[in-house]
Kinemage of the C-alpha trace (Angstrom):
@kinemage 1
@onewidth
@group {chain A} dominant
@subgroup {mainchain}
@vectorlist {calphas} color= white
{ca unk a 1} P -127.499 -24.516 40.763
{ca unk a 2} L -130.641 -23.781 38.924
{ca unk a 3} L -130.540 -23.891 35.002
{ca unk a 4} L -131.127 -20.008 35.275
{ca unk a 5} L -128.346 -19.109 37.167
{ca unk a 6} L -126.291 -21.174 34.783
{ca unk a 7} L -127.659 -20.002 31.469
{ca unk a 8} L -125.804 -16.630 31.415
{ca unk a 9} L -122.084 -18.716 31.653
{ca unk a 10} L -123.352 -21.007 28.901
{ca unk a 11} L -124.681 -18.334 26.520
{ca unk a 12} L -120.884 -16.333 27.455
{ca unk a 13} L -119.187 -19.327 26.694
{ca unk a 14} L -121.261 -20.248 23.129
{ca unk a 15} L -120.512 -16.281 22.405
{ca unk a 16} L -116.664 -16.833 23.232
{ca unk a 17} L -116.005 -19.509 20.765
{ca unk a 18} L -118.532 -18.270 18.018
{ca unk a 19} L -116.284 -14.863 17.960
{ca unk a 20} L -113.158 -16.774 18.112
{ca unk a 21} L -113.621 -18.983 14.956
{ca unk a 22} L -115.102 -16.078 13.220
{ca unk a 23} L -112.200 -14.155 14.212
{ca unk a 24} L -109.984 -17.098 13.237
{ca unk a 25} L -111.615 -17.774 9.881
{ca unk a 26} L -111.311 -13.633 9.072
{ca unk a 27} L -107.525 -14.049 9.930
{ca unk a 28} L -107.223 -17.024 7.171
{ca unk a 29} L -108.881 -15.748 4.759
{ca unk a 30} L -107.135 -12.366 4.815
{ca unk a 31} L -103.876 -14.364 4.565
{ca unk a 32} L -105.559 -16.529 1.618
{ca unk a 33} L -106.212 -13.701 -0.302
{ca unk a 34} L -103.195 -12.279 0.478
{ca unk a 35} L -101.146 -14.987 -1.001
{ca unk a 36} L -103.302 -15.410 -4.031
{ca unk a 37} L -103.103 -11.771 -5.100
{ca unk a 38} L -99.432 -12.372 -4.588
{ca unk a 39} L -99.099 -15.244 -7.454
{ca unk a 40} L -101.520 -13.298 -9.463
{ca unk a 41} L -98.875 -10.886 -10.043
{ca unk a 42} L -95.990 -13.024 -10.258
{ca unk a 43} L -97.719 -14.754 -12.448
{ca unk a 44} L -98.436 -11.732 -14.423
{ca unk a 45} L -94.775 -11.223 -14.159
{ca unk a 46} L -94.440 -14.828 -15.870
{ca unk a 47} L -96.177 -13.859 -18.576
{ca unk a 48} L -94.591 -10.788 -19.411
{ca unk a 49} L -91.165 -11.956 -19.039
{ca unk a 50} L -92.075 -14.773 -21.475
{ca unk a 51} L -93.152 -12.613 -23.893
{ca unk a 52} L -90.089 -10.541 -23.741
{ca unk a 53} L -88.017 -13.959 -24.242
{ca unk a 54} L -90.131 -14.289 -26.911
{ca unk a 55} L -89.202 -11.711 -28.777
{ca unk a 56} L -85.468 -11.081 -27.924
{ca unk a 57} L -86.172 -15.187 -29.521
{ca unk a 58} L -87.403 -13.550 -32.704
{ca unk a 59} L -84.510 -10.497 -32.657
{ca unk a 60} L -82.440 -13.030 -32.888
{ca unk a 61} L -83.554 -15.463 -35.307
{ca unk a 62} L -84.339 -12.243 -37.919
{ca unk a 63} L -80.270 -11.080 -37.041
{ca unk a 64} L -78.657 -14.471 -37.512
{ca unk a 65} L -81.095 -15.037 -41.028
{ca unk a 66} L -80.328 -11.205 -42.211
{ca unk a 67} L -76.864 -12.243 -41.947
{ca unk a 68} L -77.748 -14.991 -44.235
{ca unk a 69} L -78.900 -12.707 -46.800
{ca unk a 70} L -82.871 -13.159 -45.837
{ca unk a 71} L -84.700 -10.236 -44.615
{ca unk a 72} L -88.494 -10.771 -42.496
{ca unk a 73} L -89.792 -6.854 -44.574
{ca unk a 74} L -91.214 -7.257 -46.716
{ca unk a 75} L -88.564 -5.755 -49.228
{ca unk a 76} L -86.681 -7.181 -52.111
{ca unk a 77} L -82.708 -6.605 -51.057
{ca unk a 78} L -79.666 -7.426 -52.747
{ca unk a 79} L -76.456 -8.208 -51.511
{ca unk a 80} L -74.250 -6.594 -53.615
């Protein structure tokens, strides 16, 4: 066979496996992204649930010290 008769299946094949990775590497990074706007929001969801701790923390510590007689307002109180 002549190097022109050949050239066509050579070029077809070159064109074949160019579209395949780029198809391949589309695929991953669609799933990369994917998964990292996934832990951005869990991780968002992290954060917000240890702030809530954070202050159910602080609740607490102003109920168990207002029981002790100090008060976190500012305000002068007396136990009478």
């Amino acid at each position: 066979m002549n190097l022109t008769q050949i050239l066509p299946y050579i070029a077809g094949i070159i064109v074949a496996i160019g579209g395949h990775e780029q198809w391949m590497y589309g695929a991953l990074r669609k799933e990369r992204d994917k998964y990292y706007n996934l832990a951005e929001k869990r991780e968002e969801t992290i954060l917000e649930l240890k702030d809530q701790i954070n202050q159910l923390k602080i609740k607490i510590i102003k109920l168990e010290a207002s029981q002790r007689g100090a008060f976190f307002d500012g305000k002068d109180h007396k136990n009478d």
